[in-house]
C-alpha positions in Angstrom: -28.2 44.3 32.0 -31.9 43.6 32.6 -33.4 40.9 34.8 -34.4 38.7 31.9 -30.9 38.4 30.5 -29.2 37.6 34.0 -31.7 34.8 34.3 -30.7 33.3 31.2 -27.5 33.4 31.7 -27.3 31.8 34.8 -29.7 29.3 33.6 -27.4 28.7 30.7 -24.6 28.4 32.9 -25.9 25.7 35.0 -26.8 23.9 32.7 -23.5 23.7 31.0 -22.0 23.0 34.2 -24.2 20.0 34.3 -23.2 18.5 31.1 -19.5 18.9 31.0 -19.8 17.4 34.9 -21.8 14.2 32.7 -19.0 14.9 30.1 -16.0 14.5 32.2 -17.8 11.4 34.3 -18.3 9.6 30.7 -14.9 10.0 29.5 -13.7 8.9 33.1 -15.5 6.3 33.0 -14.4 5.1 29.3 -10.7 6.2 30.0 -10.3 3.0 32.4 -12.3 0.7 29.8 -9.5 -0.9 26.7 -10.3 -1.0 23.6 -10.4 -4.4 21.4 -7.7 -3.2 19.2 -5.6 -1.8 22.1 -4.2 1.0 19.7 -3.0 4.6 21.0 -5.1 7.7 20.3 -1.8 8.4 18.2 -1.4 5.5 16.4 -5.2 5.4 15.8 -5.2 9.1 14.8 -2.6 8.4 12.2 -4.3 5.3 11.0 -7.4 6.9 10.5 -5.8 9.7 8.7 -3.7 7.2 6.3 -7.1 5.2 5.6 -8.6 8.3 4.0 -5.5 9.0 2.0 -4.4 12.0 4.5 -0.5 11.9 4.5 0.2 16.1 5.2 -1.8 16.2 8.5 0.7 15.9 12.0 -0.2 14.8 15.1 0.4 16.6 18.1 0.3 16.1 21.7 -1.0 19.2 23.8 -1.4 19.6 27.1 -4.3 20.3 29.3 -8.2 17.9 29.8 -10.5 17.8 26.4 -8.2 20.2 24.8 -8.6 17.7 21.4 -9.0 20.2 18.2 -8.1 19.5 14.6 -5.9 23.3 13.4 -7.0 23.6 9.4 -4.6 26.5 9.1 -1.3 24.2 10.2 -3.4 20.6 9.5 -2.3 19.2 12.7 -4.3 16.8 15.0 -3.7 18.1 18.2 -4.6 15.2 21.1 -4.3 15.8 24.6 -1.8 13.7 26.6 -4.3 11.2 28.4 -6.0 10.8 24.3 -2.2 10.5 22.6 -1.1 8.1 24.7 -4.4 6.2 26.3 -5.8 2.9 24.8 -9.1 3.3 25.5 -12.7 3.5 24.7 -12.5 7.2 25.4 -9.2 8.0 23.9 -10.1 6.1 20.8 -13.7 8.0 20.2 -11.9 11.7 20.6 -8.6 10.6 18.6 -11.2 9.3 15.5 -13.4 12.6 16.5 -10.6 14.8 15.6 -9.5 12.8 12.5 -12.7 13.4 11.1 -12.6 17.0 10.9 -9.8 17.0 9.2 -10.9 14.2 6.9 -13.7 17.1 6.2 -10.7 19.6 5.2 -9.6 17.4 2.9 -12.8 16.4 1.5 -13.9 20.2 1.5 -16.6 19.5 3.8 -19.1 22.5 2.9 -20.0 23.2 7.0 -16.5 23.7 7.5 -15.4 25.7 5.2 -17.8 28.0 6.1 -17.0 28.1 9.2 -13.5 28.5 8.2 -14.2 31.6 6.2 -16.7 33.7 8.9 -14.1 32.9 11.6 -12.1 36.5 11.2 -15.6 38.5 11.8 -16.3 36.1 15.1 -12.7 37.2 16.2 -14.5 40.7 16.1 -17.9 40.3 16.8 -17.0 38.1 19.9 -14.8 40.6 21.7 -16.9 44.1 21.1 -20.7 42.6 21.1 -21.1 42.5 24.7 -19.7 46.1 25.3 -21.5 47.7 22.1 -24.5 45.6 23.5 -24.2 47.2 27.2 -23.3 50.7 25.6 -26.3 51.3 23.4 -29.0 49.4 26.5 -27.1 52.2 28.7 -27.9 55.1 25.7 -31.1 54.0 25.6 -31.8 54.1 29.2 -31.1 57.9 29.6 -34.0 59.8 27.8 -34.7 57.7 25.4 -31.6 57.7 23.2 -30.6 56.4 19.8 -31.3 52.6 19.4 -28.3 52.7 16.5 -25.8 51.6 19.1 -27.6 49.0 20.1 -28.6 47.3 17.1 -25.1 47.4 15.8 -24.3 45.1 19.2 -27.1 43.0 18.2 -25.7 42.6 14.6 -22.4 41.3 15.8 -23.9 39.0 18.5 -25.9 37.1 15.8 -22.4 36.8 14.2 -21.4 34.1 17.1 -24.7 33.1 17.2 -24.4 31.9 13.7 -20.8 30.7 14.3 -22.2 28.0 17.4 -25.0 27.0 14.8 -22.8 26.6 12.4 -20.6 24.3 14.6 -23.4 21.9 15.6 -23.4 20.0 12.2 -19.1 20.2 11.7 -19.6 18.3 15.1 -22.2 15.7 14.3 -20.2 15.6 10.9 -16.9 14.5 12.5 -18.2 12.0 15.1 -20.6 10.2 12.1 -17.0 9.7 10.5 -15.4 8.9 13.8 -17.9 6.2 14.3 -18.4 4.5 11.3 -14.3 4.2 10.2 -13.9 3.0 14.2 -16.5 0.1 13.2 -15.0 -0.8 9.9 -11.2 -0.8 10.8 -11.9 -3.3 13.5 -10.5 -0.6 16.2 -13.7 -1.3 18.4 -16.3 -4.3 18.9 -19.7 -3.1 18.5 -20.2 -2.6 22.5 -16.8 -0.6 22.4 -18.5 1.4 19.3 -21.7 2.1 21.7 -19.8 3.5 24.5 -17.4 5.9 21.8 -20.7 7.1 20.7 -22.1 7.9 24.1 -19.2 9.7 25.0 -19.1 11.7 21.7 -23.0 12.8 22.0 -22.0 14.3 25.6 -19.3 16.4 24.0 -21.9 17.4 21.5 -24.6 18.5 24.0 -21.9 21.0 24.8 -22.2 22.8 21.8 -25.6 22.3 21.5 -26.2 24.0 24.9 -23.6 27.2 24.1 -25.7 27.4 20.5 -29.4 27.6 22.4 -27.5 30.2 24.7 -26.4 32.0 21.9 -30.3 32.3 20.7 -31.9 32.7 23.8 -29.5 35.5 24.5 -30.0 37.1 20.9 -34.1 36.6 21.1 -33.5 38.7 24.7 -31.4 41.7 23.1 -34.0 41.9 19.8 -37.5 42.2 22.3 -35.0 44.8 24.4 -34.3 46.8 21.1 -38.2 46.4 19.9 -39.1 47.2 23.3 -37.1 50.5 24.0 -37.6 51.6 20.4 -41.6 51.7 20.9 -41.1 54.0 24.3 
Protein backbone atom coordinates (compact mmCIF):
# COMPACT_ATOMS: atom_id res chain seq x y z
CA UNK A 1 0.00 0.00 0.00
CA UNK A 2 1.29 3.52 -0.78
CA UNK A 3 1.96 6.35 1.69
CA UNK A 4 -1.11 8.22 0.79
CA UNK A 5 -3.51 5.40 1.62
CA UNK A 6 -1.81 4.54 5.10
CA UNK A 7 -2.42 8.18 5.97
CA UNK A 8 -5.88 8.00 5.37
CA UNK A 9 -6.44 5.34 7.01
CA UNK A 10 -5.04 6.18 10.13
CA UNK A 11 -6.56 9.46 9.83
CA UNK A 12 -9.85 7.79 9.39
CA UNK A 13 -9.29 5.64 12.21
CA UNK A 14 -8.73 8.27 14.70
CA UNK A 15 -11.18 9.91 14.03
CA UNK A 16 -13.73 7.19 14.45
CA UNK A 17 -12.12 6.41 17.63
CA UNK A 18 -12.97 9.92 18.56
CA UNK A 19 -16.64 9.74 17.95
CA UNK A 20 -17.61 6.45 19.21
CA UNK A 21 -15.32 7.64 22.54
CA UNK A 22 -18.16 11.01 22.32
CA UNK A 23 -20.70 8.19 21.38
CA UNK A 24 -20.30 5.96 24.26
CA UNK A 25 -19.80 9.19 26.77
CA UNK A 26 -23.38 10.44 25.44
CA UNK A 27 -25.19 7.36 25.84
CA UNK A 28 -23.44 6.99 29.41
CA UNK A 29 -24.41 9.96 30.22
CA UNK A 30 -28.24 9.59 29.08
CA UNK A 31 -28.27 5.87 30.42
CA UNK A 32 -28.40 7.38 34.21
CA UNK A 33 -30.95 10.19 33.12
CA UNK A 34 -35.13 8.59 33.31
CA UNK A 35 -37.34 9.23 31.12
CA UNK A 36 -40.86 11.14 31.77
CA UNK A 37 -42.78 8.09 30.83
CA UNK A 38 -40.43 5.65 32.62
CA UNK A 39 -41.13 2.86 29.99
CA UNK A 40 -38.55 -0.01 29.02
CA UNK A 41 -36.69 0.04 25.77
CA UNK A 42 -39.03 -3.21 25.36
CA UNK A 43 -42.12 -2.06 26.21
CA UNK A 44 -41.40 1.22 24.27
CA UNK A 45 -40.16 -0.86 21.26
CA UNK A 46 -43.37 -2.69 21.22
CA UNK A 47 -45.41 0.35 21.68
CA UNK A 48 -43.94 2.03 18.97
CA UNK A 49 -44.29 -0.85 16.73
CA UNK A 50 -48.14 -1.32 17.70
CA UNK A 51 -48.69 2.58 17.06
CA UNK A 52 -47.73 2.09 13.45
CA UNK A 53 -49.86 -0.98 13.04
CA UNK A 54 -46.70 -3.44 13.23
CA UNK A 55 -48.01 -6.71 14.95
CA UNK A 56 -45.41 -9.50 13.03
CA UNK A 57 -42.14 -7.76 14.19
CA UNK A 58 -40.38 -9.55 17.77
CA UNK A 59 -38.39 -8.14 20.04
CA UNK A 60 -35.25 -9.47 21.05
CA UNK A 61 -32.78 -9.02 23.66
CA UNK A 62 -28.95 -9.49 22.45
CA UNK A 63 -26.09 -9.27 24.13
CA UNK A 64 -23.12 -7.10 23.84
CA UNK A 65 -22.80 -2.61 23.97
CA UNK A 66 -24.72 -0.65 20.85
CA UNK A 67 -25.33 -3.97 19.38
CA UNK A 68 -29.22 -2.43 18.60
CA UNK A 69 -30.10 -3.50 14.77
CA UNK A 70 -33.58 -4.08 13.32
CA UNK A 71 -33.11 -8.00 11.04
CA UNK A 72 -35.69 -7.39 7.88
CA UNK A 73 -35.01 -10.97 6.87
CA UNK A 74 -36.53 -12.41 10.49
CA UNK A 75 -38.40 -8.79 11.44
CA UNK A 76 -37.11 -8.80 14.85
CA UNK A 77 -35.97 -5.79 16.94
CA UNK A 78 -32.99 -6.86 18.42
CA UNK A 79 -32.07 -4.41 21.67
CA UNK A 80 -29.18 -4.85 23.73
CA UNK A 81 -29.65 -5.76 27.45
CA UNK A 82 -28.80 -2.20 29.08
CA UNK A 83 -31.65 -0.70 25.97
CA UNK A 84 -34.33 -3.86 26.69
CA UNK A 85 -34.40 -3.35 30.03
CA UNK A 86 -33.19 0.45 30.79
CA UNK A 87 -35.73 3.34 31.33
CA UNK A 88 -33.90 5.95 30.10
CA UNK A 89 -33.18 8.79 27.88
CA UNK A 90 -30.71 6.74 26.07
CA UNK A 91 -32.46 3.39 26.03
CA UNK A 92 -35.61 5.12 24.93
CA UNK A 93 -33.82 7.08 21.76
CA UNK A 94 -32.04 3.58 20.46
CA UNK A 95 -35.28 1.32 21.28
CA UNK A 96 -37.54 4.10 18.99
CA UNK A 97 -34.22 4.22 16.54
CA UNK A 98 -34.61 0.61 15.80
CA UNK A 99 -38.44 0.65 15.61
CA UNK A 100 -38.13 2.97 12.95
CA UNK A 101 -36.35 0.92 10.56
CA UNK A 102 -38.58 -1.48 10.66
CA UNK A 103 -41.52 0.91 10.57
CA UNK A 104 -39.54 1.70 6.95
CA UNK A 105 -39.94 -2.27 6.10
CA UNK A 106 -43.23 -2.05 6.49
CA UNK A 107 -43.85 1.12 4.87
CA UNK A 108 -41.38 -0.03 2.00
CA UNK A 109 -39.17 2.74 2.68
CA UNK A 110 -37.33 3.14 -0.87
CA UNK A 111 -33.52 3.70 0.89
CA UNK A 112 -34.04 0.52 2.44
CA UNK A 113 -34.99 -1.55 0.18
CA UNK A 114 -32.24 -0.73 -1.71
CA UNK A 115 -30.05 -1.39 0.50
CA UNK A 116 -31.74 -4.59 1.19
CA UNK A 117 -31.35 -5.73 -2.35
CA UNK A 118 -27.34 -4.74 -3.06
CA UNK A 119 -26.51 -6.37 0.27
CA UNK A 120 -25.45 -10.05 -1.36
CA UNK A 121 -22.76 -8.12 -3.83
CA UNK A 122 -21.39 -6.09 -0.47
CA UNK A 123 -21.05 -9.68 1.14
CA UNK A 124 -18.59 -10.07 -1.95
CA UNK A 125 -17.20 -6.94 -2.67
CA UNK A 126 -16.34 -6.46 1.07
CA UNK A 127 -14.33 -9.58 1.59
CA UNK A 128 -12.21 -9.75 -1.92
CA UNK A 129 -11.75 -5.74 -2.61
CA UNK A 130 -8.95 -5.22 -0.45
CA UNK A 131 -6.96 -8.36 -1.74
CA UNK A 132 -7.90 -7.84 -5.57
CA UNK A 133 -6.99 -4.14 -4.67
CA UNK A 134 -3.34 -5.09 -3.17
CA UNK A 135 -2.95 -7.81 -6.02
CA UNK A 136 -3.38 -5.69 -9.10
CA UNK A 137 -1.09 -2.27 -7.11
CA UNK A 138 1.47 -5.33 -6.64
CA UNK A 139 1.05 -6.31 -10.73
CA UNK A 140 1.41 -3.07 -11.51
CA UNK A 141 4.49 -2.38 -9.58
CA UNK A 142 6.62 -5.01 -11.45
CA UNK A 143 7.29 -3.65 -15.05
CA UNK A 144 4.45 -1.96 -15.53
CA UNK A 145 1.76 -4.65 -15.58
CA UNK A 146 -1.86 -4.93 -16.56
CA UNK A 147 -4.09 -2.35 -14.70
CA UNK A 148 -7.19 -5.02 -15.29
CA UNK A 149 -6.65 -6.41 -11.89
CA UNK A 150 -6.68 -3.50 -10.32
CA UNK A 151 -9.65 -1.75 -11.63
CA UNK A 152 -11.79 -4.82 -10.97
CA UNK A 153 -10.70 -4.12 -7.02
CA UNK A 154 -11.63 -0.68 -7.52
CA UNK A 155 -15.09 -1.74 -8.93
CA UNK A 156 -15.97 -3.78 -6.03
CA UNK A 157 -14.65 -1.22 -3.43
CA UNK A 158 -17.15 1.42 -4.87
CA UNK A 159 -19.68 -1.37 -4.10
CA UNK A 160 -19.27 -0.65 -0.13
CA UNK A 161 -18.65 2.62 -0.85
CA UNK A 162 -22.15 2.88 -2.21
CA UNK A 163 -23.46 0.57 0.50
CA UNK A 164 -22.15 3.28 3.54
CA UNK A 165 -23.81 6.05 1.29
CA UNK A 166 -26.57 4.41 0.96
CA UNK A 167 -26.87 3.91 4.84
CA UNK A 168 -26.51 7.52 5.80
CA UNK A 169 -30.17 8.44 4.75
CA UNK A 170 -31.85 4.75 6.21
CA UNK A 171 -30.14 6.33 9.36
CA UNK A 172 -31.36 9.85 9.35
CA UNK A 173 -34.60 8.13 8.13
CA UNK A 174 -35.09 6.05 11.33
CA UNK A 175 -34.00 8.53 13.97
CA UNK A 176 -36.55 11.42 12.15
CA UNK A 177 -39.30 8.60 12.99
CA UNK A 178 -37.71 7.80 16.37
CA UNK A 179 -37.98 11.43 17.28
CA UNK A 180 -41.11 12.58 16.21
CA UNK A 181 -43.39 9.31 17.43
CA UNK A 182 -41.17 9.73 20.95
CA UNK A 183 -42.70 13.45 21.04
CA UNK A 184 -46.21 12.55 20.16
CA UNK A 185 -46.68 9.45 22.36
CA UNK A 186 -45.80 11.49 25.38
CA UNK A 187 -42.76 8.91 26.03
CA UNK A 188 -40.33 12.08 26.50
CA UNK A 189 -40.82 15.93 27.57
CA UNK A 190 -39.30 18.09 25.04
CA UNK A 191 -35.81 18.38 27.09
CA UNK A 192 -35.89 14.45 27.25
CA UNK A 193 -36.57 14.70 23.24
CA UNK A 194 -33.35 17.03 22.98
CA UNK A 195 -31.01 14.81 24.64
CA UNK A 196 -32.59 11.45 22.49
CA UNK A 197 -31.66 13.47 19.59
CA UNK A 198 -28.19 14.39 20.62
CA UNK A 199 -27.45 10.93 21.30
CA UNK A 200 -28.87 9.68 17.95
CA UNK A 201 -26.83 12.35 15.79
CA UNK A 202 -23.53 10.80 17.59
CA UNK A 203 -24.48 7.37 16.40
CA UNK A 204 -24.97 8.98 13.05
CA UNK A 205 -21.54 10.71 12.78
CA UNK A 206 -20.44 7.10 12.90
CA UNK A 207 -21.59 6.27 9.68
CA UNK A 208 -21.11 9.43 8.33
CA UNK A 209 -17.32 9.11 9.17
CA UNK A 210 -16.99 5.14 7.77
CA UNK A 211 -18.95 6.73 4.44
CA UNK A 212 -16.16 9.73 3.92
CA UNK A 213 -13.65 6.84 4.59
CA UNK A 214 -15.13 4.77 2.13
CA UNK A 215 -14.65 7.92 -0.53
CA UNK A 216 -11.47 9.16 0.52
CA UNK A 217 -10.21 5.61 0.19
CA UNK A 218 -11.96 5.04 -3.31
CA UNK A 219 -10.70 8.80 -4.65
CA UNK A 220 -6.95 7.26 -3.47
CA UNK A 221 -7.18 3.80 -5.45
CA UNK A 222 -8.85 5.76 -8.82
CA UNK A 223 -5.60 8.62 -8.97
CA UNK A 224 -3.33 5.18 -8.13
CA UNK A 225 -4.99 3.38 -11.25
CA UNK A 226 -4.87 6.82 -13.46
CA UNK A 227 -1.52 7.33 -12.12
CA UNK A 228 0.11 3.84 -12.91
CA UNK A 229 -1.83 3.61 -16.15
CA UNK A 230 -0.06 6.81 -17.62
CA UNK A 231 3.63 5.33 -16.74
Amino acid sequence: MTTGIIFISLIFMIIGMVVQARLKNKFKEYANQSTYSNLSGQEIAKKMLNDNGIYDVQITSVEGELTDHYNPVNKTVNLSRDVYEGRNIAAAAVAAHECGHAVQHATAYSMLTLRSKIVPAVQISSTLSQWVIMAGIGFMGFGGGNSTVLLIGIMLFAVTTLFSLITLPVEFDASARALKWLSSANITTNDEKDKAQDALKWAALTYVVSALASIAMLLQYILIYQSRSRD
